[in-house]
C-alpha positions as CSV (number, residue, x, y, z in Angstrom):
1,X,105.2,-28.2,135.7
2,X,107.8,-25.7,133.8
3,X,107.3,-25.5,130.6
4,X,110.3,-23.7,128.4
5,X,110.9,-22.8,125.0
6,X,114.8,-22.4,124.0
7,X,116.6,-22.2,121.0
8,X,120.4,-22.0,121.3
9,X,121.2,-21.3,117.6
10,X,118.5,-18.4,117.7
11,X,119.5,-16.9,121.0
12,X,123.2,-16.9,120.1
13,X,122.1,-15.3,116.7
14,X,120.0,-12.4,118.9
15,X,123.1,-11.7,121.0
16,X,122.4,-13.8,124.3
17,X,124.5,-15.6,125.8
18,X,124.4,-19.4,125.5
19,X,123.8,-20.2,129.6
20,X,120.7,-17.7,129.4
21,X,118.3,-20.2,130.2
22,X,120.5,-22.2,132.9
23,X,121.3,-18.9,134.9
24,X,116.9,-17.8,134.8
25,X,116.4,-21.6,136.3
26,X,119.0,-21.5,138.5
27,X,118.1,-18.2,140.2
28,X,114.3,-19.8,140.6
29,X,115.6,-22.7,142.1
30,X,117.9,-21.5,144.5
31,X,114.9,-19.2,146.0
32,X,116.9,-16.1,144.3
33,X,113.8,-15.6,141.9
34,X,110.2,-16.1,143.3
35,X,106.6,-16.1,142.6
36,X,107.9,-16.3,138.5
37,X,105.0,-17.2,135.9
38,X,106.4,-16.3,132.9
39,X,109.1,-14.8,131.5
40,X,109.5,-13.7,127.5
41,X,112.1,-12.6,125.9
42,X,112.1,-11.1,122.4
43,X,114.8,-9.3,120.6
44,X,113.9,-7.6,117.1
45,X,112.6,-10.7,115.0
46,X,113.4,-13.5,117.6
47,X,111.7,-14.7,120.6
48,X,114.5,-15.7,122.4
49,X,112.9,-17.2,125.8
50,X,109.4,-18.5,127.3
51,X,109.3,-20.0,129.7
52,X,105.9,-20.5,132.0
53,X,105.5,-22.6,135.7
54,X,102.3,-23.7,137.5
55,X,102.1,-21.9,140.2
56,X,99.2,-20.7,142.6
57,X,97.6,-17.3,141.0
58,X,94.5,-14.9,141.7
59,X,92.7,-11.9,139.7
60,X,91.9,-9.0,141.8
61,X,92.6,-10.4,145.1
62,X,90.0,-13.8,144.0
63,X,92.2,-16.8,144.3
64,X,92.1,-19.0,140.9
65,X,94.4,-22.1,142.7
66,X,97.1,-23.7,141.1
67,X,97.4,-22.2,137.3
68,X,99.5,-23.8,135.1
69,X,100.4,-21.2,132.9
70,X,101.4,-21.2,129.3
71,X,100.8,-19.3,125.8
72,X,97.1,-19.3,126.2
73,X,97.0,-18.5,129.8
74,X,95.3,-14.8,131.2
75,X,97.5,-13.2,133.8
76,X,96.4,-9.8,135.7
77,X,98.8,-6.7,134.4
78,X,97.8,-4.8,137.2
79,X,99.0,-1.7,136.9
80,X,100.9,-2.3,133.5
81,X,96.9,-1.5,132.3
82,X,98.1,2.3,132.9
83,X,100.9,1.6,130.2
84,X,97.6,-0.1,127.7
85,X,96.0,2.9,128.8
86,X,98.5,5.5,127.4
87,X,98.6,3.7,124.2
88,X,94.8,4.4,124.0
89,X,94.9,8.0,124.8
90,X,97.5,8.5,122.0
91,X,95.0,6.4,119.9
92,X,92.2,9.0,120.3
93,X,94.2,11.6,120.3
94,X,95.6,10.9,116.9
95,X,91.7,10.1,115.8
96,X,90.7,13.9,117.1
97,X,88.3,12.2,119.4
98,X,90.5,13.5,123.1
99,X,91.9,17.0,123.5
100,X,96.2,17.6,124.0
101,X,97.7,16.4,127.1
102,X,97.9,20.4,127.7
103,X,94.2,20.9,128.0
104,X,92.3,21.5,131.3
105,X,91.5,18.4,133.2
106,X,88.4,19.6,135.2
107,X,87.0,21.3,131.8
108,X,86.3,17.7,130.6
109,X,84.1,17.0,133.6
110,X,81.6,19.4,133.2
111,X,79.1,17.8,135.5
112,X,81.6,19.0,138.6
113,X,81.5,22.7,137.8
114,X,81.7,23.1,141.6
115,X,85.5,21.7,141.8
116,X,86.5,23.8,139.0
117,X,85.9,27.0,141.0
118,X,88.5,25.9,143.6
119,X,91.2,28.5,141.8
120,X,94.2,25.6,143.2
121,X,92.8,23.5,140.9
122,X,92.5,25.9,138.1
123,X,95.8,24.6,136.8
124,X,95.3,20.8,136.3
125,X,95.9,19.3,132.7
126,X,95.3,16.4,131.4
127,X,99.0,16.2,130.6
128,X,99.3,16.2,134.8
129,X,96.8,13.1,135.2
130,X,99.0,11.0,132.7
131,X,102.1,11.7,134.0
132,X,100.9,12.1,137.9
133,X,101.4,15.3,138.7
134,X,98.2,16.5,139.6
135,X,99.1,17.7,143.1
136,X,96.3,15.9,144.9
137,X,96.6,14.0,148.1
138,X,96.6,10.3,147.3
139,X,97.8,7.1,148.8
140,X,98.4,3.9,147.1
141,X,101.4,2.8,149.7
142,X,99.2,1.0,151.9
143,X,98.1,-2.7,151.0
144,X,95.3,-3.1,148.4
145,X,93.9,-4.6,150.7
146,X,93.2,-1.9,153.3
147,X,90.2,0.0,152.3
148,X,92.2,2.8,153.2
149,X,94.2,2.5,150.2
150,X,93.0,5.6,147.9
151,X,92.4,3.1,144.5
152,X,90.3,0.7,146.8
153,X,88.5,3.7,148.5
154,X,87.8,5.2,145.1
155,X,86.2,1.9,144.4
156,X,83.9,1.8,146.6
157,X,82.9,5.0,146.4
158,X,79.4,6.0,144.9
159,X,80.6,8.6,142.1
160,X,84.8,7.1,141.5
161,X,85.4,10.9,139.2
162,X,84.3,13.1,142.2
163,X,86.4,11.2,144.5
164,X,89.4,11.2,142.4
165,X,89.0,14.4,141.5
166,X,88.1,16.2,144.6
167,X,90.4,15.2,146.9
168,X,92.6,17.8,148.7
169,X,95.4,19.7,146.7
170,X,98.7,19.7,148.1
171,X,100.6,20.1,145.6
172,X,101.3,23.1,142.6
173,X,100.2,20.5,139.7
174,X,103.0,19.4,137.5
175,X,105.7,19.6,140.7
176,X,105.4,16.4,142.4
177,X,104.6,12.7,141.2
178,X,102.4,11.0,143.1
179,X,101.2,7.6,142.2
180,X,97.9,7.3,141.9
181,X,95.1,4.9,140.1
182,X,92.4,7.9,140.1
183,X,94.8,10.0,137.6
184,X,94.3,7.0,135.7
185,X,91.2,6.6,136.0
186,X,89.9,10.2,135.4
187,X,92.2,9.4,131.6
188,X,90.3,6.5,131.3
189,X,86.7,8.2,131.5
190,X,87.9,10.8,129.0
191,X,89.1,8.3,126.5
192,X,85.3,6.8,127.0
193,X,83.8,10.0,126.9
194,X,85.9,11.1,123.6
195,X,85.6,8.1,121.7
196,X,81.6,7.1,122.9
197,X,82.5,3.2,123.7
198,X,83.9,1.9,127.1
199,X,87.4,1.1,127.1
200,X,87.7,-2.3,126.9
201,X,85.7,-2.0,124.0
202,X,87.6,1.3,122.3
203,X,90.4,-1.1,123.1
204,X,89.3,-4.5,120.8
205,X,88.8,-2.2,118.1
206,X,91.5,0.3,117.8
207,X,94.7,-1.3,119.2
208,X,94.2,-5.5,120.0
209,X,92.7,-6.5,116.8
210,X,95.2,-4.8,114.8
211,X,97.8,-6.7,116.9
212,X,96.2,-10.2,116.0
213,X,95.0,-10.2,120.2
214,X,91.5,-11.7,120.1
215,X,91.8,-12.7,124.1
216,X,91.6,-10.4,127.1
217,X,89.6,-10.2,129.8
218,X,89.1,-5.9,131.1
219,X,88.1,-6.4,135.1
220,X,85.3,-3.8,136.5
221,X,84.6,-2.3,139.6
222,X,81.2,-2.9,141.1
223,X,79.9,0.6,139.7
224,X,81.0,-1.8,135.8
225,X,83.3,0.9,135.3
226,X,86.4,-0.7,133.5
227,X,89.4,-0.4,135.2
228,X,91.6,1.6,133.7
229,X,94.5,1.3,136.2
230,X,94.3,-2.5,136.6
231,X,91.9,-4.0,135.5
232,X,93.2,-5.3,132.4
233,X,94.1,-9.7,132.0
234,X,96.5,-10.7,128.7
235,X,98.6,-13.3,127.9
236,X,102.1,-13.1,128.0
237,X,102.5,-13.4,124.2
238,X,99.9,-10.7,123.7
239,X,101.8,-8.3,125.9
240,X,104.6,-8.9,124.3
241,X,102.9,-8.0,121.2
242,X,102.3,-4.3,122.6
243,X,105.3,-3.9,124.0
244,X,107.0,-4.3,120.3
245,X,104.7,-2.0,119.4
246,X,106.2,0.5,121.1
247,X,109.9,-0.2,120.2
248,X,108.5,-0.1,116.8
249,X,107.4,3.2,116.9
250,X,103.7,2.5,116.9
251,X,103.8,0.2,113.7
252,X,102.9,-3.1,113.2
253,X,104.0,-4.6,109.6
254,X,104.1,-1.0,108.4
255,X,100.7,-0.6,110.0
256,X,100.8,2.3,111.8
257,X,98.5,1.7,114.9
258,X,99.5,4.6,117.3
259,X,101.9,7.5,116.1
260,X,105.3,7.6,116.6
261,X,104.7,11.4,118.1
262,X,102.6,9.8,120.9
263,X,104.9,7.2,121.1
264,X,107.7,9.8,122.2
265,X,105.7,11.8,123.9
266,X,104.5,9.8,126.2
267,X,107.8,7.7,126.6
268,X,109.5,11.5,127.7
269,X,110.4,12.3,131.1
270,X,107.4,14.5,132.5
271,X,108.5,13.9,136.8
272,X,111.1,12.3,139.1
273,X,109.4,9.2,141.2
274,X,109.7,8.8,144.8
275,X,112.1,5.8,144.0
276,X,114.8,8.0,141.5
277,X,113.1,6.8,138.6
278,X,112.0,8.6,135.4
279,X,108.4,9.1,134.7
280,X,106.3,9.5,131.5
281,X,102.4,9.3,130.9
282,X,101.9,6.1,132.3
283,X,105.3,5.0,131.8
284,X,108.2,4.6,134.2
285,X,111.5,5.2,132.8
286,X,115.2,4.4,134.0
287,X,118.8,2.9,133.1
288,X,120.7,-0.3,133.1
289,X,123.8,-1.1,132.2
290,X,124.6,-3.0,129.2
291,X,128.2,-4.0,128.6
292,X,129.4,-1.9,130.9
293,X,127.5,1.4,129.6
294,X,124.2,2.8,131.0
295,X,121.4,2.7,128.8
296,X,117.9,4.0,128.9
297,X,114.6,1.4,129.6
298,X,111.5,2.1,129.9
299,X,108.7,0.0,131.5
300,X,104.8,-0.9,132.9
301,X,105.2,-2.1,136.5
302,X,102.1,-3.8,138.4
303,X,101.3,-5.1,141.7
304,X,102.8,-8.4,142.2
305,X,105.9,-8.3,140.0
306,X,103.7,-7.8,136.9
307,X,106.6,-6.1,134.1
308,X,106.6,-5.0,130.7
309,X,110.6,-4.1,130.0
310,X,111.7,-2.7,127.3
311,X,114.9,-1.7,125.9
312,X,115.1,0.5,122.5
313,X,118.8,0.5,122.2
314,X,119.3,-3.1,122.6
315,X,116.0,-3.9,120.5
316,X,114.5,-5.9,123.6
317,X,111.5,-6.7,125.0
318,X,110.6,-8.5,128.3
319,X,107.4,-9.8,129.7
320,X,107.5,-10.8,133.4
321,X,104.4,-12.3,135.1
322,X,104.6,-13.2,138.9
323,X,102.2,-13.9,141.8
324,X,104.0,-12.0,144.6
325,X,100.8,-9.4,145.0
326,X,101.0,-7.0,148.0
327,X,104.3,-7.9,149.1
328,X,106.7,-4.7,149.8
329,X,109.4,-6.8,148.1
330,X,107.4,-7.8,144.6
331,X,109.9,-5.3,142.6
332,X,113.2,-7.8,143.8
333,X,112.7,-10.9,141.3
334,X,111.5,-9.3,138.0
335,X,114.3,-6.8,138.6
336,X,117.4,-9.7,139.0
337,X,115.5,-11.3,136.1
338,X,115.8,-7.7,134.1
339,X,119.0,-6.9,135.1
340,X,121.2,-10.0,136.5
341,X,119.4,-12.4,134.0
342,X,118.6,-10.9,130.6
343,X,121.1,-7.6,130.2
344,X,123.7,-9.1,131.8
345,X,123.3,-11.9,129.5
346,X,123.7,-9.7,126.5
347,X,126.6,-10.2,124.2
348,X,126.2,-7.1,121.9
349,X,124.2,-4.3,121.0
């Protein structure tokens, strides 16, 4: 089943080319794009594409069959959560409820007094957690499916902070960016600790129901800590909804939700990624060409293909979800989609 919504008149109007649509399913079925489940489109006041397919899906590694996805459908984010997460830390930090990205990390984890004697470790911010500079050893490379793999090891743990936090430095912090779920995870636990209610829960209250998102589903570990780095299922409608959030500066209707300071702060470049890429806190950031002329993106990638693209300069949004989990080539289709599909589709700026 395919299921797409497509208005010629209003895409022309938002400054897509007319063959959009024909180009995204021809690319899908040639084999060119795989493992799609939706793709959104939005540009300033328009939704400009949405298109879903039934495809075979799972949460966490459990298989869910054949999903026929559509508006009202959940989809793991994966590791677009970190992105949510961000958004939430700038949340409490505007309420006075976190301290500044500058302040010590291990100062807000009292209860490990012993790691905070290590003078290596002295250093460590909470600025270097969001933006993944902590200089610890960590390893997210291999498959999450090898227990190996630091997030999954930090799972299974018994205490998931100590682990995170304790593992060997080998780094200066705030020199190198290394990926890694327990950065996000030690953010998480301070956002909980700051603002006295678990994530998911901080979460309904201070950033979805201002957005009008009343369905979500926030995935925990077996220890029922939320996941802060993954855990987190939206429609692709509701993502969408955050994502404009951001190009709007942190408003929604003239609401203001999250400020526009955190907004930029967290959207500047804090570390170069292994890959060339810019990184923020929580928030990859790079360039595409538009029209011939490079300009600046910023995105939540996830495991899978899982993408929240967004564009300020060209007022665009995008909203990948795909089912291509584990698979050392998962970045290939939502990036033709970004780059081959919708910018390359654009017609002005």
């Amino acid at each position: 089943m395919v299921e797409t919504q497509w208005t010629t008149g209003a895409a022309e109007a938002a400054g897509f080319d007319v063959s959009l649509e024909r180009k995204l399913l021809a690319g899908i079925e040639s084999g060119l794009i795989r493992d799609v489940h939706a793709v959104l489109i939005n540009r300033g006041d328009t939704l400009v594409l949405e298109h879903y397919r039934a495809a075979p899906d799972e949460s966490w590694g459990r298989s869910l069959g054949t999903v026929a996805f559509d508006a009202q459908t959940l989809h793991d984010l994966r590791s677009v959560t970190k992105s949510v997460t961000s958004l939430l830390y700038g949340i409490a930090l505007d309420r006075g409820l976190v301290p500044q990205p500058e302040a010590p990390l291990l100062a807000q984890f009292p209860d490990y007094a012993d790691l905070a004697t290590d003078p290596a470790r002295a250093g460590q911010t909470i600025g270097h957690a969001l933006s993944m500079t902590l200089g610890l050893a960590w390893d997210e490379y291999r498959s999450y499916a090898d227990p190996l793999n630091s997030e999954i090891a930090m799972e299974n743990a018994p205490d998931r902070y100590r682990f995170a936090l304790e593992q060997a430095v080998v780094q200066p912090p705030g020199t190198h960016w290394t990926y890694s779920g327990g950065a996000t995870a030690l953010v998480g636990a301070i956002i909980e600790r700051g603002t006295g209610q678990r994530i998911d829960d901080f979460a309904r209250e201070a950033l979805f129901a201002p957005l009008g998102i009343a369905h979500f589903e926030w995935l925990s570990g077996a220890d029922g800590v939320a996941s802060p780095a993954s855990g987190l299922r939206l429609t692709a409608r509701d993502l969408l909804r955050i994502g404009r959030l951001v190009l709007d500066g942190g408003r929604i209707s003239e609401r203001p939700i999250v400020s526009r300071a955190w907004i930029e702060a967290s959207l500047a470049p804090e570390a170069a990624t292994d890959d060339g890429l810019g990184y923020g806190y929580f928030w990859f950031l790079g360039e595409a060409p538009v029209l011939g002329v490079p300009k600046p993106w910023m995105a939540g990638f996830g495991n899978g293909g899982q993408r929240l693209w967004l564009m300020p300069e060209a007022d665009i949004a995008c909203v990948i979800f795909s089912g291509n989990y584990n698979a050392p080539d998962a970045w290939v289709s939502p990036t033709r989609v970004w780059r081959e599909i919708i910018l390359a589709n654009l017609t002005n700026l």
